[in-house]
N, C-alpha and C positions, 0 to 999 in steps of 0.2 A: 595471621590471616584473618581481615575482614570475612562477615557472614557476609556473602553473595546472595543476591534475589535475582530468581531467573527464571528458566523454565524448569531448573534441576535443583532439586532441595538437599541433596548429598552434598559431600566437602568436596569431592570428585569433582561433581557439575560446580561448584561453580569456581575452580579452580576451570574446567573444561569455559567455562564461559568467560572468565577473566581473559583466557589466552585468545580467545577466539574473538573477543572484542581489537584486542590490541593488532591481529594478523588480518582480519577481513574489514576492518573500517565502519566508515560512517555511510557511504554514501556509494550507492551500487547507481553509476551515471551509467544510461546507457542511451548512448546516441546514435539513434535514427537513420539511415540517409532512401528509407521509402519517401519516394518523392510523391508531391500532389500537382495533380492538373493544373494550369493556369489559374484552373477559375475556383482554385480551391483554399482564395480567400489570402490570410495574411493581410497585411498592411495595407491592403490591395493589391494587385501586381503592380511593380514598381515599373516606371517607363523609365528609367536611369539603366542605362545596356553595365552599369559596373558595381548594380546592387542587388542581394536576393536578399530572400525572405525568410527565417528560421524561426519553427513553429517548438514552444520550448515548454514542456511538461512536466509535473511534477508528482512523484510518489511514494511508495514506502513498502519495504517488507513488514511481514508482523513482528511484532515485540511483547512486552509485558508491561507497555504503559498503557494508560486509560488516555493522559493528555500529554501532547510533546508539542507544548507551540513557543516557536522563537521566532526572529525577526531575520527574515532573509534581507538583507544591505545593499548585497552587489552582485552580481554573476556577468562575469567580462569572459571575452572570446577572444585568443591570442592570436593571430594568422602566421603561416609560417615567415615573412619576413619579419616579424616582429610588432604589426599595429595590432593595438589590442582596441574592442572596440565593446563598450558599455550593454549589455542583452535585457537592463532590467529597468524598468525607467523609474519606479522608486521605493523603496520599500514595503517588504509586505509578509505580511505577519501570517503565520502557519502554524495548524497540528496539525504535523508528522500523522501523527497516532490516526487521526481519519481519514488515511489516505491507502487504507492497505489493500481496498478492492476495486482501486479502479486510480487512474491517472489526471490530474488535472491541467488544463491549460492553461501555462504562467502566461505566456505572453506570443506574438508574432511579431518580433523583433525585423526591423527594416536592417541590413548591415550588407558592409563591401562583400562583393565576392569573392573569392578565395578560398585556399586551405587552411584548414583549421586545425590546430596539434595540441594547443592548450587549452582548459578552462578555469577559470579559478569564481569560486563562491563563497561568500562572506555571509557568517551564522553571526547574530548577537545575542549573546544568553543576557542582557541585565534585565530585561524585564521576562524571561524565560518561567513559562509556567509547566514545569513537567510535576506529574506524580504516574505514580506505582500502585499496582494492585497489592494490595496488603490483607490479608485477610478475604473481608467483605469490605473493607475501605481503603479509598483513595490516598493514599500519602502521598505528600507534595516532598519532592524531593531539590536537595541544591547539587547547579551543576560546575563540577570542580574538574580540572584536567586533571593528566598523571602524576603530578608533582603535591598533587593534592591543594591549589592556587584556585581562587572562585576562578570562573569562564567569565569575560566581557563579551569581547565578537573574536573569531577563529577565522583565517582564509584559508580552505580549502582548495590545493591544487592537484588534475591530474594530466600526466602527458596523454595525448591520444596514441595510439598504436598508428604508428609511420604508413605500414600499410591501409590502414581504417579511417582516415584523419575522415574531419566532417568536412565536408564540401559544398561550397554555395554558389551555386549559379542564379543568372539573370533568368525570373520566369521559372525557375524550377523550386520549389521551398524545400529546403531540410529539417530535418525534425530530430529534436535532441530532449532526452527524458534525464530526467532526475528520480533516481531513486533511494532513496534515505531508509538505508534496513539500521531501524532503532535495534533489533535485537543482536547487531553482528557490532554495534557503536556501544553500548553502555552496558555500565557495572553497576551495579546499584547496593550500596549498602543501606541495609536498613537500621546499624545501630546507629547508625548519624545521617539519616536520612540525606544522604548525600550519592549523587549519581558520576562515576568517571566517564568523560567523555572521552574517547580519542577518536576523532571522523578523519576519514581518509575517503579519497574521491578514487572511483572505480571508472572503465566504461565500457560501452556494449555497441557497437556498431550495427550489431546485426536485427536487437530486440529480439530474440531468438523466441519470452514470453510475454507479449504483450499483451497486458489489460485493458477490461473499458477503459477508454475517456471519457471525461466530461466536461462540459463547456457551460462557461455562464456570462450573463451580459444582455443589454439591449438589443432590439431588436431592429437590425440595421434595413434590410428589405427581405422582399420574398418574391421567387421564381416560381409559380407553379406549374408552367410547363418544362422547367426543367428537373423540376423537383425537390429543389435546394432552397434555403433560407440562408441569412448572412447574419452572424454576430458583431457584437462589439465585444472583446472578450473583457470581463471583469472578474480575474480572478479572485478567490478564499473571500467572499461575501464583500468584494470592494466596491463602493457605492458610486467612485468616480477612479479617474483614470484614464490612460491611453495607453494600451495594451494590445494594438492591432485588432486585425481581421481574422474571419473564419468561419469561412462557408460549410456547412453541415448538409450533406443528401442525406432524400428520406424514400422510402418506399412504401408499398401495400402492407408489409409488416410493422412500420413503425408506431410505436403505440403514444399519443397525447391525452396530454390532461392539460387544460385551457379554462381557466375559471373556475375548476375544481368538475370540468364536466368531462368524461372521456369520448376518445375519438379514437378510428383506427388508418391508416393511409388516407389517402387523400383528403376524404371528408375532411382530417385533424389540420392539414396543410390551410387548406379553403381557410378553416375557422383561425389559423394564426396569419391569414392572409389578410382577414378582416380589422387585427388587431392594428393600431397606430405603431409610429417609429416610436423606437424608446423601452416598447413592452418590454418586461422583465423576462429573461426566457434562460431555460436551462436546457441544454440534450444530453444524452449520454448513449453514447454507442461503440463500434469497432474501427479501428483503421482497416480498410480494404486492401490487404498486400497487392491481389490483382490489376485494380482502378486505381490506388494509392489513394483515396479517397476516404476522408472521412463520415459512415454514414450511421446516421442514429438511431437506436432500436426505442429511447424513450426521451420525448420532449415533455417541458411543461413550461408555462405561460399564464399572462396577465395575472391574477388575481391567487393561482396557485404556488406562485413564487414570489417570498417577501417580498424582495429590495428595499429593504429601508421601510416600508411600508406596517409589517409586523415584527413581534420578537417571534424569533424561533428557538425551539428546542429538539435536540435529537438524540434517544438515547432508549433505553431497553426497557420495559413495563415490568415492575421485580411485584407488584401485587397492585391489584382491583379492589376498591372498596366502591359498589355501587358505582355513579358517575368521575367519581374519584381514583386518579392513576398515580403510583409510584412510580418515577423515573429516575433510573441509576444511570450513571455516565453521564450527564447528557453535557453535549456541548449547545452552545448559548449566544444566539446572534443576536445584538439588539439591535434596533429600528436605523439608529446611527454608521451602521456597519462592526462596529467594535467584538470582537472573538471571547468569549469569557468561558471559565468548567463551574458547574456545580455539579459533584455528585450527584444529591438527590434534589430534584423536582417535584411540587406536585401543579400536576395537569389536570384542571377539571373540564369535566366533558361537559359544553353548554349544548340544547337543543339546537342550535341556530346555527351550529359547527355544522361545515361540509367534513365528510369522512369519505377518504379515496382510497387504492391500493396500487401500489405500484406492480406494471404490468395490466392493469384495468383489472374490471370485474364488479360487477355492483356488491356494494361494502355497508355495514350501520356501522353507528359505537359498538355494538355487542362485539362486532368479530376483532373488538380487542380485546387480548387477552392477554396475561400471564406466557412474560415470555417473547410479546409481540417487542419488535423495534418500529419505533417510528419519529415520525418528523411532525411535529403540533406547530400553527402558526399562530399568535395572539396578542394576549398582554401580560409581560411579566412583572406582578409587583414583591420584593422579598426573593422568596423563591416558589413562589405558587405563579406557571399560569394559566391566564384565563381565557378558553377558545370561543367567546361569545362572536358571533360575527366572524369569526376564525374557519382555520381547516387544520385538520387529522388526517395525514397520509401514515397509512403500514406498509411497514420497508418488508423486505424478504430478510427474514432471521436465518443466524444461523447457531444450530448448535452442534458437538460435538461427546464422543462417547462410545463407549464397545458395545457389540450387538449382546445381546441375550439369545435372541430368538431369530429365525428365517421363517415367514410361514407366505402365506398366498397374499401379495400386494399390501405387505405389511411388513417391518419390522421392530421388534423391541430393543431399546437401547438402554443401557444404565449409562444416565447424562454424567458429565461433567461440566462441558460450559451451556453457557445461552449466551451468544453477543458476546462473546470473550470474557462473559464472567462469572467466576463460580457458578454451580445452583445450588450452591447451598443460600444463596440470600434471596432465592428467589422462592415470594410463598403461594404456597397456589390453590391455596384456600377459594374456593366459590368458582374452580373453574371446569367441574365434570355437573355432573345430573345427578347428584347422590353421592358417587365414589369421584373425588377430585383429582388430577394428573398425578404419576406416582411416578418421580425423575428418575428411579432405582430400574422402572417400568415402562418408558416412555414411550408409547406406538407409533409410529410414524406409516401414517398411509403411502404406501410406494407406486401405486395407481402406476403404470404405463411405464416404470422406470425399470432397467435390468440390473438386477442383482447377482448375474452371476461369478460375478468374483470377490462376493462378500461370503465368511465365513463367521462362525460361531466365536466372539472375543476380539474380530477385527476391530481396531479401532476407525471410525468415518465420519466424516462431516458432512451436515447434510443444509442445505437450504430450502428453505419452505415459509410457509405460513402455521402458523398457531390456530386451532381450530377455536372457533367463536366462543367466550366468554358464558361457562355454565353447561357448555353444550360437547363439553371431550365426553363419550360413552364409547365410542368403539375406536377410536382413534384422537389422537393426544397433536398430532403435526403432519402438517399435508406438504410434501417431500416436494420442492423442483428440480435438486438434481440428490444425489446421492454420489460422496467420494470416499473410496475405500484408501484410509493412510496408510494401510500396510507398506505401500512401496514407495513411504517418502525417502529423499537423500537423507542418506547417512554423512555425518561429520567426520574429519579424522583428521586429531592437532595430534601436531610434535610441539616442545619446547623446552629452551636450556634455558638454567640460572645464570650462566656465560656464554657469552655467541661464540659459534663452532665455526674452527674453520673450513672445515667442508664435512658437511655431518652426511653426503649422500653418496654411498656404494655402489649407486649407478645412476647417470645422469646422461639419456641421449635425447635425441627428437621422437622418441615411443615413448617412454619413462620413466621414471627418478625412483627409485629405492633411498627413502630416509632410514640412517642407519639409528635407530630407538636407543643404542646404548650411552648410558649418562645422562641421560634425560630428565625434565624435572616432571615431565608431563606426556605419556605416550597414550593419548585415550581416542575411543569412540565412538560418538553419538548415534544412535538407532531408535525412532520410536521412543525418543525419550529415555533409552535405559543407556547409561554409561557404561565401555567394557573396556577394563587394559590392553592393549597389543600387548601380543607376547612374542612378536617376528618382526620383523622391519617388512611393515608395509612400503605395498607400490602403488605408482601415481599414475595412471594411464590416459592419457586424453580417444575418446571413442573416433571410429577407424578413419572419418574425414580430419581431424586435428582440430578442430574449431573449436571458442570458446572464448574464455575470456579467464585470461595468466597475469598474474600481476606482480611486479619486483616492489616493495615498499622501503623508501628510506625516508624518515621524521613525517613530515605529512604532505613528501611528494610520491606519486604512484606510476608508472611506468605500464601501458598496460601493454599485452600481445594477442591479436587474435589469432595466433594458432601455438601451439604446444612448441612446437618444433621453433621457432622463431624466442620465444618463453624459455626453453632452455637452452640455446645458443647464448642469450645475454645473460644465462643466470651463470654458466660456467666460465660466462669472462667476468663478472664480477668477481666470482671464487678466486678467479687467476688474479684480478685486482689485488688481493686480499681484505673483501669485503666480507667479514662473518655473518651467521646465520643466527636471528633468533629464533624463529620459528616458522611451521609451515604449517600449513592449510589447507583441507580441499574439502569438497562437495561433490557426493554421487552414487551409485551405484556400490555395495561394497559385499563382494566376495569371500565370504569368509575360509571357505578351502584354499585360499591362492592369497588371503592377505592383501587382495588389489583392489583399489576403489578406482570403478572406470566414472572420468566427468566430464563436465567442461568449466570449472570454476576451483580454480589454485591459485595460493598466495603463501609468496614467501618472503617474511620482514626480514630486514639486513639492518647491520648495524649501523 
């Protein structure tokens, strides 16, 4: 047994996480069919009565990489009588690993109308730059299939669920996301710094949890009495392209930064009304289930958004020396468009820098601190750069950690991460008034937020801001939301050294009972602690059946949007005589009754 690198540092976990790569896949697809208004962009609306428009997103669960960037090829769209029609117009180069809070738009594909049952996506690892958190450092790791064979490029297929197919109408645009859960795809061994991949394609018809999106590209025109703007999308920093359309609504809430000056509704609208075609512009905001409308809570423009114009870096502040920043992670845009990782950066603060916050608010250099994440725009020579004539935006950080303390619009947390990474690398030398932040101790001001179902050792993650540089005395982090992990899903793998031929004791449209006996692997993940069954757990889908069930054989996936439909074809597999390698779920999990109610089960066949 290879040492696994995971989230789980026992022989258990990563036995639990070897199995759970191979049964939940690469690629959690989950397509859309919220539709948008005519005027909601796309390719423009197409006047061809036998074409629509599918808006095609990309993103990522969390994992344990720092960089996961490969070369997406190809993403084709099969219709059910068989024409398969091209969704990507030409390659383009991604980390995964930056995608885990919020959705990107790949493109607004022009294609026939029709139903849609397949998709198939083309990954090429040869110039694939992944690494691992190791320690306090990055390991770069190589990616090899199951067979232990380097990876070139992989095509990923999955059937859609018959019931769910995507559907494209004339004037109606559908929307189809990609989600890449690195932590449910890869095995990572550290004594041959080497990564197994096996991706397998999932999907989701319903988007049951959607993230922001974000949109980037030129700036095609602006409505302001309708209140909309129109992009040219250029997705993951690409400086040219034909990528479609995509009109963005904005309201009284939406917050801009336009030259590095902030703005709030309309005024912010006015001043990118004034901007010429071409402006570089970014937004990021919600889909409107109601309006089906894309509307954005934060724009930024002209001069506050590289293109090609500056190098960028993005990545988490691990120590301040004076003007002087240590940046861990950062990823690495340069002027050319090209995607590049360095670890560490150094960012020096010049006078002449604009410093912004995302979200607005008047900002200096001071209020970065130890711990801030941010986005620096400038010159990089080596690995230092230089923000002369530049700009300093602070992202909303996030860290994580158990409480210590509950007191009055406060609480103490003993840290573990900052930005996904350790604190132990993070030094925080010169950032109180005397006594400097204590991670063991860390206050977090909870101003206006409710705490009432946080307890003393809850584990929670919180987003906020790092209080200004020199200046923690009564508070260490100014809280925007506060999440209590106590009631994250639970895991729960079965798996045999030989596929079974029917390993499950009960198997209807309510339930499946895996029968645990002979098993190589009966575990459960909770809060990060692994625990053996000792019963033959049950599989329950919650009381509408919804969800998303999936049959796996080699790297085709079969999926079902309801429980009941899910195990109807899993029991005529069985009758096929197709054995069971393993199974999988995701949910709620009852330990008096053995039952984990969800909506997300997998089970690989041989």
């Amino acid at each position: 047994m290879t040492a696994q690198h995971s989230l789980f540092s026992a022989r258990a976990k990563g036995l639990l996480h070897h199995w759970r790569l191979g049964l939940l896949g690469a690629l959690l697809l989950s397509t859309g069919a919220f539709l948008a208004a005519c005027s909601g962009g796309g390719s423009g609306s197409s006047s061809s009565s036998d074409t629509g428009v599918v808006y095609v997103g990309l993103t990522d669960a969390d994992g344990d990489f720092i960089t996961y960037t490969v070369d997406v090829t190809a993403l084709t769209l099969t219709r059910a009588d068989g024409a398969v029609v091209d969704a990507l117009p030409v390659t383009t180069r991604v980390d995964f690993a930056q995608y885990t809070d919020l959705t990107e738009f790949l493109n607004a594909a022009t294609v026939p109308a029709g139903v849609y049952t397949r998709v198939d996506m083309t990954l090429d690892y040869t110039n694939a730059d992944i690494r691992v958190a190791s320690g306090s450092n990055a390991l770069p790791v190589t990616p090899k299939d199951s067979s232990g064979n380097a990876i070139t490029t992989m095509t990923l297929q999955v059937m859609l669920d018959g019931n769910k197919p995507l559907v494209v109408r004339p004037g109606i645009p559908a929307h189809l996301t990609l989600d890449f859960d690195l932590e449910a795809t890869n095995s990572v061994d550290l004594n041959t710094a080497s990564v197994t991949v096996s991706p397998l394609l999932l999907a989701d018809v319903d988007l049951a949890n959607p993230k922001l999106h974000r949109v980037r590209g030129p700036l095609v025109r602006v409505d302001q009495a309708a209140s909309e703007f129109v992009v040219a999308i250029r997705p993951f920093h690409r400086l040219i392209g034909d990528f479609g359309r995509l009109t963005v609504k904005t309201d009284g809430n939406t917050q801009y930064e336009i030259d590095g000056v902030a703005y709030q509704g309309a005024p912010g609208l006015t001043q990118l009304d004034g901007k010429p075609q071409g402006t570089a512009t970014v937004a990021v905001g919600n889909f409107n289930m109601a309006t089906h409308s894309f509307l954005a809570t934060e724009v930024y423009a002209g001069s506050s958004v590289a293109f090609g114009t500056k190098d960028v870096v993005t990545g988490s502040v691990i120590a301040r020396n004076g003007n002087t920043l240590t940046v861990r992670g950062a990823a690495l845009v340069r002027t050319d468009g090209s995607l590049l990782f360095n670890d560490n950066v150094t960012v020096t603060l010049d006078p002449s820098a604009k410093v912004t916050r995302q979200l607005g608010g008047a900002v200096t250099a001071n209020d970065i601190s130890v711990g801030s994440r941010i986005t620096a725009l400038g010159t990089l020579t080596n690995s230092t750069l230089d923000t002369t004539n530049g700009l300093v935006r602070i992202l909303l950080s996030a860290v994580t950690g158990n409480v210590n303390q509950i007191g009055a619009n406060q609480i103490s947390v003993n840290l573990q991460t900052i930005n996904g990474r350790p604190v132990a690398i993070y030094n925080f030398t010169g950032t109180g008034s005397g006594v400097d932040s204590n991670p063991a101790a860390y206050r977090i001001d909870t101003t206006g937020l409710s705490l009432t179902s946080l307890a003393t050792n809850d584990p929670v993650r919180v987003r906020g801001f790092v209080v200004a540089y020199g200046q923690a005395v009564t508070n260490d982090f100014i809280a925007q939301t506060v999440i209590d992990l106590s009631d994250v899903p639970a895991w729960m793998l079965v798996g045999w050294v030989m596929p079974q031929p029917n390993p499950f004791t009960t198997l209807t449209n309510q339930e499946m009972v895996t029968d645990i006996s002979g098993s190589l692997l009966h575990h459960l993940l909770q809060r990060g602690v692994v625990t053996t069954l000792t019963a033959n757990p049950t599989v329950q889908p919650f009381s509408d059946g919804i969800g998303r069930y999936a049959i796996v054989r080699g790297h085709t996936v079969r999926l079902y949007g309801s429980f009941a439909n899910f195990s109807d074809r899993l029991a005529a597999e069985l009758a096929a005589a197709h054995p069971v390698w393993g199974v999988g779920a995701r949910g709620s999990w009852d330990s008096s009754s053995d039952t984990l109610t969800g909506r997300l089960a997998v089970v690989k066949l041989q």
